[in-house]
TORSE-355683 format. One record per residue (C-alpha): residue number from 1; x, y, z; chain. Coordinates in nm, 2 decimals, padded with zeros to 4 digits. Last residue first. Example, Ala and Ser with C-alpha at 12.3 -4.5 7.8 and 13.67 -1.06 7.14 Angstrom:
% residues 2
REC	bado	xx	yy	zz	kedo
REC	2	01.37	-00.11	00.71	A .
REC	1	01.23	-00.45	00.78	A .
END
This chain:
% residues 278
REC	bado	xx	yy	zz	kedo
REC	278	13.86	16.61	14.91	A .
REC	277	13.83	16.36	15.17	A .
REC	276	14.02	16.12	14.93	A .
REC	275	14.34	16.37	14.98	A .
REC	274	14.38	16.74	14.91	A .
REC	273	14.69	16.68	14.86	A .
REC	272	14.63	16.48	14.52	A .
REC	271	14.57	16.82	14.37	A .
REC	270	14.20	16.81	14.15	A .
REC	269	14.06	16.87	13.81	A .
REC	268	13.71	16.85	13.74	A .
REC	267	13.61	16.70	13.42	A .
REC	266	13.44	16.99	13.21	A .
REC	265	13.72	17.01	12.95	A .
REC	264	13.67	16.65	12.89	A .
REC	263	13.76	16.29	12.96	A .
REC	262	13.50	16.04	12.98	A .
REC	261	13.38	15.93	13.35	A .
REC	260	13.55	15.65	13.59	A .
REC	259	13.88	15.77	13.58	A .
REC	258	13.76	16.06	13.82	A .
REC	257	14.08	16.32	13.76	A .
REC	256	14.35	16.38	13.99	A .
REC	255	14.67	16.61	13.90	A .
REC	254	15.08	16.52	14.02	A .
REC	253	14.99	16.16	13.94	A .
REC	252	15.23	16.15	13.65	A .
REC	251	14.96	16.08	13.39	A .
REC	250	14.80	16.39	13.52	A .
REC	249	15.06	16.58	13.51	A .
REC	248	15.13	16.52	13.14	A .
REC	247	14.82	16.59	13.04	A .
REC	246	14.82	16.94	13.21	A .
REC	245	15.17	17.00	13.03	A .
REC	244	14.96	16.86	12.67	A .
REC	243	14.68	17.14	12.75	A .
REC	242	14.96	17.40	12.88	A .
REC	241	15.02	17.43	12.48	A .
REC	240	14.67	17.54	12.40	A .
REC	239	14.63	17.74	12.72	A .
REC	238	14.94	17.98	12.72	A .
REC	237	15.03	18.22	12.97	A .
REC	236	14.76	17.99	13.22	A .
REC	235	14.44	18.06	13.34	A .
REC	234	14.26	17.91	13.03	A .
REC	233	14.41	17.51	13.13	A .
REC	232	14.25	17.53	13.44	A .
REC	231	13.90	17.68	13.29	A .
REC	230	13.92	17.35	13.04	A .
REC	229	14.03	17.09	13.29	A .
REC	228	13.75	17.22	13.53	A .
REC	227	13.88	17.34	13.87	A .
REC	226	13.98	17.20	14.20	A .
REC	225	14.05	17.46	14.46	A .
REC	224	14.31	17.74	14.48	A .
REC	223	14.64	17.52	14.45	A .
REC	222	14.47	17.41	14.13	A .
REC	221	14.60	17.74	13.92	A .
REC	220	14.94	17.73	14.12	A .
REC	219	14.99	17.39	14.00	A .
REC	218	14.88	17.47	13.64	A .
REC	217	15.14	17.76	13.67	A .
REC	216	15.43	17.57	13.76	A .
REC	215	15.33	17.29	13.50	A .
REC	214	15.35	17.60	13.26	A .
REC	213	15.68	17.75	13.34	A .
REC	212	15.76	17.85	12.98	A .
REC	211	16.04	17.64	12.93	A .
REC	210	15.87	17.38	12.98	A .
REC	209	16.06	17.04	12.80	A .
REC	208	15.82	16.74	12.84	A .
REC	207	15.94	16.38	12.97	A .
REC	206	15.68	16.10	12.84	A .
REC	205	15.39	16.08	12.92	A .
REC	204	15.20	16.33	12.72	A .
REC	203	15.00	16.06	12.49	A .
REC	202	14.97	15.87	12.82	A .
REC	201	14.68	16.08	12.92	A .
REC	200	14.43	16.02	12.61	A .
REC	199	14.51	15.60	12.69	A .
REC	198	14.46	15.67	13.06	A .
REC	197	14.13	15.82	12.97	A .
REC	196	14.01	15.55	12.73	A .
REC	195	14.14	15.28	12.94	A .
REC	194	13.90	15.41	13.26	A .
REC	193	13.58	15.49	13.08	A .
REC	192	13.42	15.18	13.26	A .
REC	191	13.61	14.96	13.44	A .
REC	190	13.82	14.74	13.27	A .
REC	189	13.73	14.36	13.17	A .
REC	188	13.88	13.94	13.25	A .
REC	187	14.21	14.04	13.38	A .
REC	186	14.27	13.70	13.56	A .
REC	185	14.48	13.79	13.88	A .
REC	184	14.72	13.66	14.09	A .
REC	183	14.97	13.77	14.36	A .
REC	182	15.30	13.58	14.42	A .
REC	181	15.43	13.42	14.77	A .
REC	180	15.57	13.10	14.62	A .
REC	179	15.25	12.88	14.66	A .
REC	178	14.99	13.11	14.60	A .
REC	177	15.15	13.17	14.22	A .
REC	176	15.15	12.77	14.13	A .
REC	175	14.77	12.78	14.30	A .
REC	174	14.66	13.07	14.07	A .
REC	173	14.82	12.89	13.80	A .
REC	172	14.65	12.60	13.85	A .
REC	171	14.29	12.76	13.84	A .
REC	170	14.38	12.97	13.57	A .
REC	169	14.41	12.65	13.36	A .
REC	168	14.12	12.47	13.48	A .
REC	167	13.92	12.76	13.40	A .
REC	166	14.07	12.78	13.06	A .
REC	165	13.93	12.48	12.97	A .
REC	164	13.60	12.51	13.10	A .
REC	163	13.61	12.84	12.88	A .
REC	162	13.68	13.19	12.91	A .
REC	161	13.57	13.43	12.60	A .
REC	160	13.29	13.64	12.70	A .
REC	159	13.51	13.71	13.10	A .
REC	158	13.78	13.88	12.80	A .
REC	157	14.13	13.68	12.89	A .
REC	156	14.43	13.82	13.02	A .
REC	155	14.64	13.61	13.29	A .
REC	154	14.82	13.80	13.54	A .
REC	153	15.14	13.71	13.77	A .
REC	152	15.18	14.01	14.02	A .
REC	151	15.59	13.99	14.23	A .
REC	150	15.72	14.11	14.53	A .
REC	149	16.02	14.33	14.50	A .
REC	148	15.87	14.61	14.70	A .
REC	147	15.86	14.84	14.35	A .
REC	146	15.64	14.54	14.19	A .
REC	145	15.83	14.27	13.97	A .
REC	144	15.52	14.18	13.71	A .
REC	143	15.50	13.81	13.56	A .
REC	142	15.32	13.85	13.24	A .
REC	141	15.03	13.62	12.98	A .
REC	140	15.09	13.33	13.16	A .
REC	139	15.17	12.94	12.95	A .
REC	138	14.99	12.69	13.01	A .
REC	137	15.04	12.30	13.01	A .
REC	136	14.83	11.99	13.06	A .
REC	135	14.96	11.68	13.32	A .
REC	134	14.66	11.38	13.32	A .
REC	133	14.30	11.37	13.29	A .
REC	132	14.28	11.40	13.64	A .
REC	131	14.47	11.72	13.65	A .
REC	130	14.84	11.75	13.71	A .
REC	129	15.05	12.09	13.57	A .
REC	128	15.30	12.24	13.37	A .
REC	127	15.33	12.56	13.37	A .
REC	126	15.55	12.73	13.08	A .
REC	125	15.71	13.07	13.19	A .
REC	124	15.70	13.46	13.17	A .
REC	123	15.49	13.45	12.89	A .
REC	122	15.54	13.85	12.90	A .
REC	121	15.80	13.94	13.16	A .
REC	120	15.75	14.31	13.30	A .
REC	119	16.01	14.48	13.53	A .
REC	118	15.97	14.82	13.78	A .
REC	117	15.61	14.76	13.82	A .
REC	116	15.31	14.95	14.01	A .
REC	115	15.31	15.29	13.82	A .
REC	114	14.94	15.26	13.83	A .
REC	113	15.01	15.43	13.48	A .
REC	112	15.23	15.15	13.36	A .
REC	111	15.04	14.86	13.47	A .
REC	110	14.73	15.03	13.31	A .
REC	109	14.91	15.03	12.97	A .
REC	108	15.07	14.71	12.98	A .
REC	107	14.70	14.60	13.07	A .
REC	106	14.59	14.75	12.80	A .
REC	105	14.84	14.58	12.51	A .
REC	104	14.74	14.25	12.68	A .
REC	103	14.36	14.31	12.54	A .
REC	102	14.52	14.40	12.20	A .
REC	101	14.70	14.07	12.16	A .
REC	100	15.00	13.89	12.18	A .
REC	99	15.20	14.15	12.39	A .
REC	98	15.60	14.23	12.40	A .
REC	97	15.74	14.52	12.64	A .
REC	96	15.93	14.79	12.47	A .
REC	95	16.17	14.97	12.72	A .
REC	94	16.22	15.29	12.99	A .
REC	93	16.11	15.04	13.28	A .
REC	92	15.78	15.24	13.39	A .
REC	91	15.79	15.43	13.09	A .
REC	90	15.65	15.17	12.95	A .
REC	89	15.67	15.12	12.53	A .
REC	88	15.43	14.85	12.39	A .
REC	87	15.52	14.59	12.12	A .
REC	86	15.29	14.41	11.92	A .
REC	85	15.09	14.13	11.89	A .
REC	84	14.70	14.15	11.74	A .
REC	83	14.50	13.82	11.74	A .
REC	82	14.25	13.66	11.45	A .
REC	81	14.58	13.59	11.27	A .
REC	80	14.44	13.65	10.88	A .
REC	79	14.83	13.72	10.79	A .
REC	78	15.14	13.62	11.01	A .
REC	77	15.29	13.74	11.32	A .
REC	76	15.46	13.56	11.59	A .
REC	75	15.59	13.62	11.92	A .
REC	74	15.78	13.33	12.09	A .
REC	73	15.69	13.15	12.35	A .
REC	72	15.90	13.19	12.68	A .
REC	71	15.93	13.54	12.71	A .
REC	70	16.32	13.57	12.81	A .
REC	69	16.44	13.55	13.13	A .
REC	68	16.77	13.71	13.34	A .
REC	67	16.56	13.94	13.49	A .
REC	66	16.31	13.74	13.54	A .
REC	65	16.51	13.61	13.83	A .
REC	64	16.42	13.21	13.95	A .
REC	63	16.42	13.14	14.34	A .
REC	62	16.02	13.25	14.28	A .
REC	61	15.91	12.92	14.07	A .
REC	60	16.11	12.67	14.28	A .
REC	59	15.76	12.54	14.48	A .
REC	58	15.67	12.49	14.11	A .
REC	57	15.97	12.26	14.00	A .
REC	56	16.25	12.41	13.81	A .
REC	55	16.29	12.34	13.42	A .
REC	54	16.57	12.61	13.25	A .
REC	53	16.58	12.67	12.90	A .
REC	52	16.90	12.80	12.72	A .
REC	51	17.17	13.01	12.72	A .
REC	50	16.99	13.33	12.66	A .
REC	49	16.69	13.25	12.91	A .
REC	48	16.37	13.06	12.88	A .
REC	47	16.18	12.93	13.18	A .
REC	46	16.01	12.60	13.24	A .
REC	45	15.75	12.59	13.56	A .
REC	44	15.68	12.20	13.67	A .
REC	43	15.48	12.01	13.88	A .
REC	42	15.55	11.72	14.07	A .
REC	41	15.71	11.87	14.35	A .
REC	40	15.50	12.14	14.43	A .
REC	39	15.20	11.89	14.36	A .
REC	38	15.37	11.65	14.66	A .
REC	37	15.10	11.73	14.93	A .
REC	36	14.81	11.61	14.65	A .
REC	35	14.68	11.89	14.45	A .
REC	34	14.58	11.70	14.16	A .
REC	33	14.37	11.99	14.00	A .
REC	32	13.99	11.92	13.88	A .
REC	31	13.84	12.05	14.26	A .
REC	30	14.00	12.38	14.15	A .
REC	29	13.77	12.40	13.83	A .
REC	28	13.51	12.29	14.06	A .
REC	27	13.61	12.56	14.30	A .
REC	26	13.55	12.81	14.02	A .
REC	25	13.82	13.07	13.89	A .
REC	24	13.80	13.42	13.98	A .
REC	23	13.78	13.66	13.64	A .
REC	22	13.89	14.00	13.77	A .
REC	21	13.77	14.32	13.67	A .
REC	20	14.01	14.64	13.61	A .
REC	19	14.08	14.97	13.70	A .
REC	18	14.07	14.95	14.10	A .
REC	17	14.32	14.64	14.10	A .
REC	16	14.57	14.88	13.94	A .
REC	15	14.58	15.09	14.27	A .
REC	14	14.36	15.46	14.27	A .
REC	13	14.53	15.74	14.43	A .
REC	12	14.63	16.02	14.21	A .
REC	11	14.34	15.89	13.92	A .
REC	10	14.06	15.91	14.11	A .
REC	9	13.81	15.65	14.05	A .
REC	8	13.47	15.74	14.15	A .
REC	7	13.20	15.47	14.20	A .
REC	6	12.93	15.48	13.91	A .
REC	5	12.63	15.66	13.96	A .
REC	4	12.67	15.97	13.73	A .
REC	3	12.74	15.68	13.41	A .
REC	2	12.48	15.51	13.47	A .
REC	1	12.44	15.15	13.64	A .
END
């Protein structure tokens, strides 16, 4: 598929699950669990918080608050690691959010410009679960708190990279998430284009002082009609500063652009009132 055939994603409107591509976990890999009518029982989720760790059983796992949780692994850094942690800043929830790698990193970007979360808990919690080779363990990458209090538990893992192994893994704790209400999803790939423009957008995410009215006049500009980022930017006082103002509003969801092709001062710019019909 080319580039000029691939389904529009417009910024204003799209959900996370438009931006990136789940991994869904085999029935055989299902078939391996030991799901008998006591597995909520049996199995385990341990937590981490200040004063300690705290074990509840899997049918338990929602009647715990992330709030009061800590990642459950700690992060660690130390040379000729083949994976990159770090911290990332969301403006979602105004803090630094801990990631082991680089493939994490982007989805605590994408979470934050979907603006779906108002709390992220990496390695939210230990799993401990039945196969028929016996109880294994695995660990989440993040438990997200949406805006409606429900809750998104992901697991990231590149589709070239997932093994049998891993399968098994996802598979449990898509079932330990089912059980308590929870949505799941193995972030297995992204869209085309789509990280690279959220990434050039969130460089103007955070709060920008305009004294010079420019966001006002960049609305007024695409009140007309969409335009072209570079011809919207030219009718304003002053283009090369109401570049990083345009940025801005289209991070905030105040401007649509197609996600799905690179960022330029041909993409054309839209208001999200003129709706998917547009």
């Amino acid at each position: 598929m080319t580039v000029r055939d691939a389904p529009e994603v417009r910024s204003e409107s799209c959900g996370l699950e438009e931006l990136f591509c789940a991994h869904t976990s085999s029935e055989q890999s299902r078939g391996s669990l030991l799901l008998s009518p006591q597995w909520p029982r049996r199995w385990s989720g341990t937590w981490r918080t200040p004063a300690g760790e705290l074990v509840c059983p899997a049918r338990d796992l929602a009647a715990v608050s992330s709030l009061e949780c800590v990642p459950v692994r700690r992060f660690s850094w130390r040379t000729n690691q083949r994976h990159r942690p770090g911290l990332q800043y969301m403006v979602s929830t105004a803090r630094m959010h801990g990631f082991e790698s680089l493939e994490e990193q982007k989805l605590l970007l994408a979470l934050d410009f979907a603006g779906a979360v108002v709390e992220v808990l990496p390695q939210p919690f230990r799993l401990r679960f039945e196969t028929d080779d016996g109880f294994r363990e695995h660990v989440p990458d993040f438990l997200a708190v949406l805006p409606d209090g429900s809750a998104w538990l992901f697991d990231v893992r590149p589709a070239s990279l997932i093994r049998d192994r891993d399968e098994v893994a996802f598979a449990a704790a898509r079932e330990a998430a089912w059980a308590v209400g929870w949505r799941y999803s193995v972030v297995a790939g992204w869209r085309p284009h789509v990280l690279s423009v959220i990434d050039a957008l969130s460089a103007q995410r955070r709060m920008l002082q305009d004294p010079l009215g420019l966001q006002g006049q960049l609305m007024a500009a695409i009140a007309a009609g969409p335009g072209r980022f570079g011809e919207l930017v030219a009718r304003t006082s002053l283009p090369a500063v109401a570049r990083a103002h345009a940025l801005h509003l289209l991070w905030h969801r105040q401007l649509g652009v197609d996600l799905s092709r690179p960022l330029s001062d041909h993409s054309l710019v839209r208001s999200p009132a003129e709706g998917n019909g547009a």
